[in-house]
N, C-alpha and C positions, 0 to 999 in steps of 0.2 A: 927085391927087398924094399919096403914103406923104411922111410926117414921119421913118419909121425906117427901116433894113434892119438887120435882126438877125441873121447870117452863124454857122454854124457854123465848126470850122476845119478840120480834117482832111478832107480831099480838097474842100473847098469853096474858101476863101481861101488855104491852104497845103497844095501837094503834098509829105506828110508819108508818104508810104508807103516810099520807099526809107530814110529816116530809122528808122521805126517797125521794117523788116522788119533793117535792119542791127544793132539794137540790142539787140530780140527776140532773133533767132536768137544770138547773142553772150552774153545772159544763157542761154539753153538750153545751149548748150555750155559756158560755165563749170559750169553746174548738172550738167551730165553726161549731158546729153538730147540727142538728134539734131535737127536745125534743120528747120523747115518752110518747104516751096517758098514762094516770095516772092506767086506769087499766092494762095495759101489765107489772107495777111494781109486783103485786101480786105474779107471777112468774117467776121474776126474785130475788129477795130477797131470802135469809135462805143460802144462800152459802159460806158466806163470802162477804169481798168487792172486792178481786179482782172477784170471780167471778160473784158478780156485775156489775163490770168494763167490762167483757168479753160481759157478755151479753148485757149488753146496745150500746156498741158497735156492738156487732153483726147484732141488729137491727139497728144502723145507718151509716155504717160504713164493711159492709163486706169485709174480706182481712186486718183486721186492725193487727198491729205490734204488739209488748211484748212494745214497746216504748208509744207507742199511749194508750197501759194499763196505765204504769206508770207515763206520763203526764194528765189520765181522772183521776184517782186515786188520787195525787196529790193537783189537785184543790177540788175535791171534798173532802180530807179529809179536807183542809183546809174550807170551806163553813162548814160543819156541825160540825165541832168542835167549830166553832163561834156560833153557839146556836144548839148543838143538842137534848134541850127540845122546840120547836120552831112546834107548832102544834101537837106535842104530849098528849095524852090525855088516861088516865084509861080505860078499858071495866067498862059498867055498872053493877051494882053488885061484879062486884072483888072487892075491898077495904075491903066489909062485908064479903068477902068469904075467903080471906086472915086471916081477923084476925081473922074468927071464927075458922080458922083451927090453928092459935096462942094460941090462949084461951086453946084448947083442947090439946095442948102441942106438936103439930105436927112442927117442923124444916122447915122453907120454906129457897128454894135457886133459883140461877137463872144461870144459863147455855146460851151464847148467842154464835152466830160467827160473831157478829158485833167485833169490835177493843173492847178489857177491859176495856179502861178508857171512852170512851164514852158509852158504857152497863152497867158499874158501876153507873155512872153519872146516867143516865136515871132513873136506877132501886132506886136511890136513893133521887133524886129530886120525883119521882113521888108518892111513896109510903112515909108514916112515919118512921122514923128512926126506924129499929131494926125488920122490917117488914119482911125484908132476912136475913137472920146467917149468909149467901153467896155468891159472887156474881164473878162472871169470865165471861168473855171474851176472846174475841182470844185473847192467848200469845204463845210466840216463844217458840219452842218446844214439843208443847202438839197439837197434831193434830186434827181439824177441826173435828165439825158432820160431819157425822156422825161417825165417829170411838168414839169408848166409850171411850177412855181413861181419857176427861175431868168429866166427868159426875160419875166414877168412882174414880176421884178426889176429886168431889163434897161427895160423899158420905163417904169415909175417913174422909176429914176435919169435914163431920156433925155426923162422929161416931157410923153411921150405914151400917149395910148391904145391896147390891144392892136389897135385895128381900121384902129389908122394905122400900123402896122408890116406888112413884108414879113419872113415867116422864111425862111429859105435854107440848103438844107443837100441832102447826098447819099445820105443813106439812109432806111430807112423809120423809124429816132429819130429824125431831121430833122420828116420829118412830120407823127407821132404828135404832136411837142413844139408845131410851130407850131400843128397842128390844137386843141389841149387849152388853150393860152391863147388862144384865138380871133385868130388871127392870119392872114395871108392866107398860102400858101407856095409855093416854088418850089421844085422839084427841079433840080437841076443835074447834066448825063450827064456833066462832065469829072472826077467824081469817082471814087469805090470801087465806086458800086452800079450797077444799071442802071435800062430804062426802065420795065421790067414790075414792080421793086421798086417804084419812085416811085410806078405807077400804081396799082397792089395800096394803096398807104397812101395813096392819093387828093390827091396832090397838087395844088394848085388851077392849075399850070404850070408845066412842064416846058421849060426850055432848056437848048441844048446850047452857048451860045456866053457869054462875059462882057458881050457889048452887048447881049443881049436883054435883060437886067435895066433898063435905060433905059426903056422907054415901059412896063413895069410897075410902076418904081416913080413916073415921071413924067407918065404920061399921064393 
């Protein structure tokens, strides 16, 4: 039996993509830029925001500045910080999967590279209070997935070792992160990425449902 699950958020815990693409495209059109189709978000998300910023830029905007980051970044922190639960919505199944793995006395936490107070926020308007032990976000100093050092924080603070924890997350920074703090990991298909991403960054299991996380983290 795992003592931890350590959950990324974005397309893992919280379906944040209609969220993410409404608020995007919104900062681009203020900025005077044409919006990018809703699915080309899937792959640009799991980096952080600026390199968010980069990439959406990228595609509208080739040659763009470090200036031209900081004025997209900017507006757009300001748009989603005025409702960053704003079309966000649960996977189906997680809530029951969450607390059965509560029940059984399994530590859940959440690991994100969205900004801390807005992935705090998220992780805690969506789920019932006391649902995470933990909850971090970018913060200054502790470097971005995929470098393990947060994740490795994460598991300090929940009082276990990295080889008693499950990492769980939807893309190949999911992975890379659980792989780098020795951590066991799960790719999850109801999120952004797919199977052939997950399998390319060697995921140690792959489910497509919220209850298959049960007899990996309990068996």
């Amino acid at each position: 039996m795992k003592k931890a699950c350590i959950f990324d958020l974005d397309g893992t815990v919280a379906d944040t993509l209609g969220s993410i693409v409404f608020y995007a495209n919104s900062a681009l059109r203020e900025c005077g830029y044409r919006e990018i189709p809703a699915g080309r978000y899937r792959y640009l998300v799991g980096n952080g925001a600026d390199r968010l910023m980069r990439g959406m830029l990228g595609e509208v905007s080739p040659g763009f500045s470090e200036e031209d980051v900081r004025a997209l970044r900017a507006v757009y922190d300001r748009l989603y910080e005025s409702g960053p639960m704003y079309l966000v919505k649960h996977y189906p199944g997680l809530p029951e999967a969450l607390a059965a793995l509560r029940a059984a006395g399994v530590r859940l936490a959440v690991l994100s590279n969205k900004p801390d107070n807005v992935a705090c926020s998220v992780a805690s308007q969506l789920y019932p209070e006391g649902t995470f032990a933990v909850c971090h976000g970018q913060r200054a100093g502790i470097p971005r997935k995929p470098a393990p050092d947060g994740a490795l924080l994460l598991a300090g603070e929940l009082g276990v070792l990295p080889g008693d924890c499950l990492y769980i997350g939807d893309t190949d920074v999911d992975m890379e992160t659980g792989r780098a703090a020795g951590m066991e990991t799960v790719g999850v298909l109801w999120g952004f990425r797919d199977r052939a991403e997950l399998e390319a960054h060697r995921a140690a299991h792959i489910i497509s449902s919220p209850e298959e996380l049960l007899p990996l983290a309990l068996g």
